[in-house]
Backbone as CSV, one residue per row, in Angstrom:
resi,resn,N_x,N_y,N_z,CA_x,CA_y,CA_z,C_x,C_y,C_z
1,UNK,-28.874,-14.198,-65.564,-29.055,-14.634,-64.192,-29.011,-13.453,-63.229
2,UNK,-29.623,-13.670,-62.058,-30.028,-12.506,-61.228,-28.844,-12.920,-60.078
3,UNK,-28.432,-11.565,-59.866,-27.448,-11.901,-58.191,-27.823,-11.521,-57.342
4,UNK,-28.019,-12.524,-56.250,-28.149,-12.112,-55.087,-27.198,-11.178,-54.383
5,UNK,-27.901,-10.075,-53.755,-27.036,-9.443,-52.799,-26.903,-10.165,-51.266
6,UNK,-25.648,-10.358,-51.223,-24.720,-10.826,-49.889,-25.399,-10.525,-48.730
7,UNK,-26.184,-10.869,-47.871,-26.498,-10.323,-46.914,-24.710,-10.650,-45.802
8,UNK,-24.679,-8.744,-45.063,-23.461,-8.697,-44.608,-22.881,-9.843,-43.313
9,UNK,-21.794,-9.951,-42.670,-21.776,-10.425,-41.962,-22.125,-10.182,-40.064
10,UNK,-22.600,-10.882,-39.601,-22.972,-10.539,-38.512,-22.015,-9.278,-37.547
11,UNK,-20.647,-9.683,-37.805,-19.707,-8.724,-37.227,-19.566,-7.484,-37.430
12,UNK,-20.335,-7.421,-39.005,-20.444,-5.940,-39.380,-21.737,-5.334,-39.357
13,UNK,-22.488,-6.179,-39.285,-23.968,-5.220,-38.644,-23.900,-5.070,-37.138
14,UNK,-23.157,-5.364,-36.908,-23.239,-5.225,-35.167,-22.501,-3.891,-35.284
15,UNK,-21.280,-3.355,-35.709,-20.148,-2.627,-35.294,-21.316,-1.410,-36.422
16,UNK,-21.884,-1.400,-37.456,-22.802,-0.430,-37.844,-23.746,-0.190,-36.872
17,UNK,-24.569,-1.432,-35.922,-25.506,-1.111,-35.175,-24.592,0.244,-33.848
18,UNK,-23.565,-0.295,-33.628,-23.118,0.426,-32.409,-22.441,1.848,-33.389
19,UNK,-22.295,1.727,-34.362,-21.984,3.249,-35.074,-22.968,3.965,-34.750
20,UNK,-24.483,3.194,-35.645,-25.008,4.354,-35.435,-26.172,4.828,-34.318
21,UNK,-25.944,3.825,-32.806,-26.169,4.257,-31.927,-25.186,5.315,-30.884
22,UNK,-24.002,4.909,-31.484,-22.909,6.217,-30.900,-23.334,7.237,-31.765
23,UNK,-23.618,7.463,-32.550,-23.961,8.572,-33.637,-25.209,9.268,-32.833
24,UNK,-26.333,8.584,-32.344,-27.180,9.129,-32.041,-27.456,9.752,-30.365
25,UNK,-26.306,9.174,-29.905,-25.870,9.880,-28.450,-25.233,10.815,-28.847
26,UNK,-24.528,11.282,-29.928,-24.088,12.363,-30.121,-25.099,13.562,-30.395
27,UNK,-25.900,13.354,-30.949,-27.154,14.312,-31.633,-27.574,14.546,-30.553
28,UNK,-28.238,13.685,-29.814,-29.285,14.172,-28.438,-28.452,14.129,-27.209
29,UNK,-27.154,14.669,-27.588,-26.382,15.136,-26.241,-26.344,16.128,-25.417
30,UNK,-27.402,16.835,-26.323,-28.082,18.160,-25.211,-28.704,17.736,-24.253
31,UNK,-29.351,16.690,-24.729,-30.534,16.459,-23.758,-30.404,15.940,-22.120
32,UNK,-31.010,16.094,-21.228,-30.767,15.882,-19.681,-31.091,14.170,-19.592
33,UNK,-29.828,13.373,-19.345,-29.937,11.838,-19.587,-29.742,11.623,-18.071
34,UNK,-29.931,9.920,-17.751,-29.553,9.494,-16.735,-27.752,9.559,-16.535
35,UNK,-27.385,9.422,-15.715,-26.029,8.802,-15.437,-25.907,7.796,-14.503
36,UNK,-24.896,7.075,-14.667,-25.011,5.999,-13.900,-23.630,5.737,-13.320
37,UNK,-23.536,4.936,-12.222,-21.745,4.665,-11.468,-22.118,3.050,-11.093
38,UNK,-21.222,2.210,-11.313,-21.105,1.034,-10.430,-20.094,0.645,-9.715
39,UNK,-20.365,0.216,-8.336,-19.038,-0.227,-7.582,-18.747,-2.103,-7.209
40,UNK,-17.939,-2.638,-7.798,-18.592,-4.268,-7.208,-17.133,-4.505,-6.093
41,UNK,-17.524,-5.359,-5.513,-16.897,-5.878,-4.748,-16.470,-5.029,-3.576
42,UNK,-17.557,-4.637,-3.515,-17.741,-3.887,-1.896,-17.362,-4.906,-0.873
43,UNK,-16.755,-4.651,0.515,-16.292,-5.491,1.575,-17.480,-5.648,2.595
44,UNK,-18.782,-5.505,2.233,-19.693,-5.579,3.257,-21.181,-6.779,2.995
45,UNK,-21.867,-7.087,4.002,-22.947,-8.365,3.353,-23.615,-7.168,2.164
46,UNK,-25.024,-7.913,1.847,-25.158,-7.039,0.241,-26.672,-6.519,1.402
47,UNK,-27.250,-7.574,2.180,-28.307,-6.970,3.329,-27.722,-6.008,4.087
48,UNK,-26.753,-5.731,4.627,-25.998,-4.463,5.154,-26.347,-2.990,4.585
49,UNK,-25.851,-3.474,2.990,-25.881,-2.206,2.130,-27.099,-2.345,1.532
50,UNK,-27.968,-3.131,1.513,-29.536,-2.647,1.365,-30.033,-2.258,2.173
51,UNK,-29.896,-1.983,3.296,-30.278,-1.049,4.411,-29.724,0.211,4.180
52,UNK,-29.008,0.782,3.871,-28.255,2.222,3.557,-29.036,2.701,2.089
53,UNK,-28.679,1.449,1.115,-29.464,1.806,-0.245,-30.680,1.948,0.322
54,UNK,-31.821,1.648,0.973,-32.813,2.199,0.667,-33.602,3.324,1.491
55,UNK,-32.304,4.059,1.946,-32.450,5.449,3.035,-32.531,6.359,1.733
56,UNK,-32.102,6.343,0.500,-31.568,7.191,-0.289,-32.189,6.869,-1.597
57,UNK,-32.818,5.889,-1.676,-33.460,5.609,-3.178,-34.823,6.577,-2.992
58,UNK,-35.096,7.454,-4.185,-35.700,8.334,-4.234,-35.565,9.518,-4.341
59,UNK,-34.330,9.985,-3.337,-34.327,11.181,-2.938,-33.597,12.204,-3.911
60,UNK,-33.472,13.026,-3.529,-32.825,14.401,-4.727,-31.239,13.658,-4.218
61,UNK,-30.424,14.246,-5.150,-28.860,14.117,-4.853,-28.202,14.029,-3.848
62,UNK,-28.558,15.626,-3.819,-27.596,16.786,-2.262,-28.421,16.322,-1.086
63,UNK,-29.665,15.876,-0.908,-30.022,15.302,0.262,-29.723,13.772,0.443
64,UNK,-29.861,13.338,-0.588,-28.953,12.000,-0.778,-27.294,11.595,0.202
65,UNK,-27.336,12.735,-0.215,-25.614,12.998,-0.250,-25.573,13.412,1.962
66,UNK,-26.290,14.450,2.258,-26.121,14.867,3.452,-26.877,13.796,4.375
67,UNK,-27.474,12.899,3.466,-28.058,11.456,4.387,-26.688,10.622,4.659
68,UNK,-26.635,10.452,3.871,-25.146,9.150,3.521,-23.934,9.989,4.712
69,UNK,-23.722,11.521,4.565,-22.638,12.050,5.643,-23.397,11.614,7.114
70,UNK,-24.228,11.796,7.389,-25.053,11.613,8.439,-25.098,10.060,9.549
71,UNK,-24.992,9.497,8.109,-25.788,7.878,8.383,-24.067,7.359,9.355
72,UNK,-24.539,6.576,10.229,-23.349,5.576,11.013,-22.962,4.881,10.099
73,UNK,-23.178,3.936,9.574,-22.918,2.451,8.590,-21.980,2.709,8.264
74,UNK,-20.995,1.800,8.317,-19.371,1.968,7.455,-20.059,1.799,5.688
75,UNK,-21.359,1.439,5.435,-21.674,1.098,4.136,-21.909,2.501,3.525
76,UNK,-22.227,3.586,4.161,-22.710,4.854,3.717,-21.471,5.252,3.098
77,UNK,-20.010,4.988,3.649,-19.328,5.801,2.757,-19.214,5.236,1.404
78,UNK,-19.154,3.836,1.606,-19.117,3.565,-0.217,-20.211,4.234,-0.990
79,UNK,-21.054,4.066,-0.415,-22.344,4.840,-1.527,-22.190,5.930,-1.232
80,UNK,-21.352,6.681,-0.688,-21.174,8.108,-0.502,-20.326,8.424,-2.120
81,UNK,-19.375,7.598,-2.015,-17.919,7.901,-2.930,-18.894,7.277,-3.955
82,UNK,-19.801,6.612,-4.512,-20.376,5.837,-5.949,-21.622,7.293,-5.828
83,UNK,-22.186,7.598,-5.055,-22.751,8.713,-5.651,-22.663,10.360,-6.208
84,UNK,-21.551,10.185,-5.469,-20.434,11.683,-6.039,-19.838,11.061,-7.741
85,UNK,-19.638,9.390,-7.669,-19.063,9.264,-8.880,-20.252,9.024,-10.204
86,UNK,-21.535,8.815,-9.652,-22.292,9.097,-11.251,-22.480,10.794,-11.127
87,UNK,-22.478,11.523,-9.964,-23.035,12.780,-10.141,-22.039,13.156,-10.954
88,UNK,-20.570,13.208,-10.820,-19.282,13.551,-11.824,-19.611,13.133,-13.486
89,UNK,-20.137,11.844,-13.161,-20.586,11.104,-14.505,-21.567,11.997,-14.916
90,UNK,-22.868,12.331,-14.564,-23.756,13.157,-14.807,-23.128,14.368,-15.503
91,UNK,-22.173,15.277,-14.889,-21.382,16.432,-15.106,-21.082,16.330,-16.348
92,UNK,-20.059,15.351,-16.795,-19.564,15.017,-18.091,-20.897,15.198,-19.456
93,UNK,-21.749,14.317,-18.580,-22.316,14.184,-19.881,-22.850,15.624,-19.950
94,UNK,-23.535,16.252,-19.368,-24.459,17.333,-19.226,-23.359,18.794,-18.880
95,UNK,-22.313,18.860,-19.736,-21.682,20.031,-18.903,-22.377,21.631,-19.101
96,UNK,-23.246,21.852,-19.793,-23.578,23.299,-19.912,-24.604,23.518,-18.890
97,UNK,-25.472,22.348,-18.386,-26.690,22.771,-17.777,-26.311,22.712,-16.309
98,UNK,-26.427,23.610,-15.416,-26.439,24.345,-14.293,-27.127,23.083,-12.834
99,UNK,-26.003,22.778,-12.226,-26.334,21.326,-11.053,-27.531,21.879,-10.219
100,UNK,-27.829,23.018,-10.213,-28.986,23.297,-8.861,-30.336,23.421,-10.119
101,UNK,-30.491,23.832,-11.662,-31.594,23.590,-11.864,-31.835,22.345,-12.593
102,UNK,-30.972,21.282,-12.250,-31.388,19.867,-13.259,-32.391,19.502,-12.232
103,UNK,-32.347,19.240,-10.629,-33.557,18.779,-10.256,-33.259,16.846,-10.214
104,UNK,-32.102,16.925,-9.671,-31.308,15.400,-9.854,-31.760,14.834,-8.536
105,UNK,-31.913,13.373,-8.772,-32.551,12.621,-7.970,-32.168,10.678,-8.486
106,UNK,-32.507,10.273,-7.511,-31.611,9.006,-7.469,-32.874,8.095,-8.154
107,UNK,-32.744,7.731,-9.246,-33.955,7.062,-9.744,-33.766,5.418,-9.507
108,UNK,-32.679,4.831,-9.609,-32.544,3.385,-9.440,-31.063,3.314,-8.642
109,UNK,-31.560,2.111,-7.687,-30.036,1.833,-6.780,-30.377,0.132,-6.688
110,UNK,-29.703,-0.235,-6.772,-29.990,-1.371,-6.298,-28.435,-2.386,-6.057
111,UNK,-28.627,-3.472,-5.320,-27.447,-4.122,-4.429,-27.265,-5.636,-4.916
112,UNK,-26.758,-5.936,-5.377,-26.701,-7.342,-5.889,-25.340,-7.970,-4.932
113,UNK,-25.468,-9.722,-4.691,-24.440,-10.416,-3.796,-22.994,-10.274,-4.713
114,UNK,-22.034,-10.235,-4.246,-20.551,-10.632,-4.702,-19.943,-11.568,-4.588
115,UNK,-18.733,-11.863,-4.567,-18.301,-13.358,-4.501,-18.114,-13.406,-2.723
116,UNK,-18.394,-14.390,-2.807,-18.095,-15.046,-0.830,-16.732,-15.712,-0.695
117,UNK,-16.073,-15.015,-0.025,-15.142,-15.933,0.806,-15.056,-16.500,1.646
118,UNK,-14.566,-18.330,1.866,-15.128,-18.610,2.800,-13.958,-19.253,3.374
119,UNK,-14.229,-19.111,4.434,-12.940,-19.464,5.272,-13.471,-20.435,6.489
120,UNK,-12.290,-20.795,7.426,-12.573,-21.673,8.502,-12.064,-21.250,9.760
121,UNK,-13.140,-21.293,10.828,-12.623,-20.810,12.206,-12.777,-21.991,13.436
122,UNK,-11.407,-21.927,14.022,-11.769,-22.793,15.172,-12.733,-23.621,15.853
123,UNK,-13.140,-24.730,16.079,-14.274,-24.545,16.609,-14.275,-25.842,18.048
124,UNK,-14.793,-25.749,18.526,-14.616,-27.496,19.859,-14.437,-28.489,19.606
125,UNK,-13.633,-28.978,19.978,-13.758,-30.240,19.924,-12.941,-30.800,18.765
126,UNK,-12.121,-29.765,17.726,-11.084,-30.251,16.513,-12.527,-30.159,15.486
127,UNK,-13.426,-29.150,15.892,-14.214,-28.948,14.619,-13.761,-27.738,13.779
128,UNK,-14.599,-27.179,12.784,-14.354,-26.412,12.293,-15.610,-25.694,11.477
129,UNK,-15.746,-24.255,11.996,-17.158,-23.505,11.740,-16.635,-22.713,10.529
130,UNK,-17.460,-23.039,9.529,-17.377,-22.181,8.125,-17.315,-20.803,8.275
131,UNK,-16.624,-19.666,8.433,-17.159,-18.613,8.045,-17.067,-17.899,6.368
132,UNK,-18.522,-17.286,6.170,-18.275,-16.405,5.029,-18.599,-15.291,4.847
133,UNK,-17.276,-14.515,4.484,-17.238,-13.180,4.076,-17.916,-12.880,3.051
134,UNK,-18.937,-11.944,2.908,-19.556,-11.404,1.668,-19.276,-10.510,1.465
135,UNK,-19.257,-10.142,0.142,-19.298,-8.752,-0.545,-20.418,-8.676,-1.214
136,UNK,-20.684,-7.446,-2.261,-21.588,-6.743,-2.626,-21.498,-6.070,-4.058
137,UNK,-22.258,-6.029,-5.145,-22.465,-5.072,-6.027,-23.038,-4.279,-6.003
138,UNK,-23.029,-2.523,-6.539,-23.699,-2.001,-6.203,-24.052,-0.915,-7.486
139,UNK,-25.285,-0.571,-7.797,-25.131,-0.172,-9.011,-26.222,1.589,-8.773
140,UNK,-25.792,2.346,-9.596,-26.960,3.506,-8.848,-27.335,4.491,-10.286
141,UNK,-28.352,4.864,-10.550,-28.612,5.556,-11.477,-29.297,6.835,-10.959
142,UNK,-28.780,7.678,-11.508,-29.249,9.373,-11.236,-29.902,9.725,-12.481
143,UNK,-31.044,10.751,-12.299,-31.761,11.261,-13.781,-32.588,12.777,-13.019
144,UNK,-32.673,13.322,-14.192,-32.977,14.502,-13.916,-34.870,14.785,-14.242
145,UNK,-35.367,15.930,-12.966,-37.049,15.697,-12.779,-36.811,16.363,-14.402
146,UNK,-36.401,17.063,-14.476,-36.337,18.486,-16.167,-36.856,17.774,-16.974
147,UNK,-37.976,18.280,-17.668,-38.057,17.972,-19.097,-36.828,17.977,-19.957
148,UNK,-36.394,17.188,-20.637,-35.389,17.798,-21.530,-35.793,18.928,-22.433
């Protein structure tokens, strides 16, 4: 009689699949990758901070960066502090190659809603007007023009 071989269990082709995709971020860790930062639950509407996000989607880093010092919006500083934190992220991954010739630039930003709080304010007459507080997700990816 012939035996079948066991096909493995799902739990262990998964934890091989993620072996040997950690395996292969190791090999091509020379190479000039994206980095990425996310911030959620920002204290501002998520239309607020899509007005700031899209002063800066596109642009190189460091002008990125002297937009956001520039800009009024109390929203600029969060994306101030989330874009210093993938550029750090960037750093890590990429530490030998030199920040002025990667040629870094903000390739994806984008703003998703957060949870709403909603509360109740006074209103005439023994009414009562809903208000809701929004927040914001915010997610930003940096990548380099360089060929790897």
């Amino acid at each position: 009689m012939e035996t079948k071989e066991k096909k493995p269990k799902k739990s262990v082709r998964i934890r091989k699949e993620k072996e040997a995709r950690r395996e292969f971020r190791v090999q091509n860790a020379g190479n000039l990758g994206a980095a990425k930062a996310h911030a959620s639950s920002l204290p501002s509407s998520p239309r607020k901070m899509r007005l700031v996000a899209d002063m800066i989607r596109g642009q190189f880093v460091l002008h990125a960066l002297h937009i956001l010092e520039a800009a009024p919006q109390s929203a600029a500083a969060d994306l101030k502090a989330l874009l210093t934190s993938a550029l750090a992220n960037w750093r890590q991954q990429n530490a030998t190659v030199d920040l002025d010739q990667a040629n870094l630039y903000v390739k994806e930003i984008f703003v998703d809603g957060g949870r709403m709080m909603k509360r109740m304010r006074p209103a005439p007459q023994g009414r009562g007007y809903r208000v809701r507080k929004r927040s914001n997700h915010v997610s930003i990816v940096i990548d380099s023009l360089n060929e790897a």
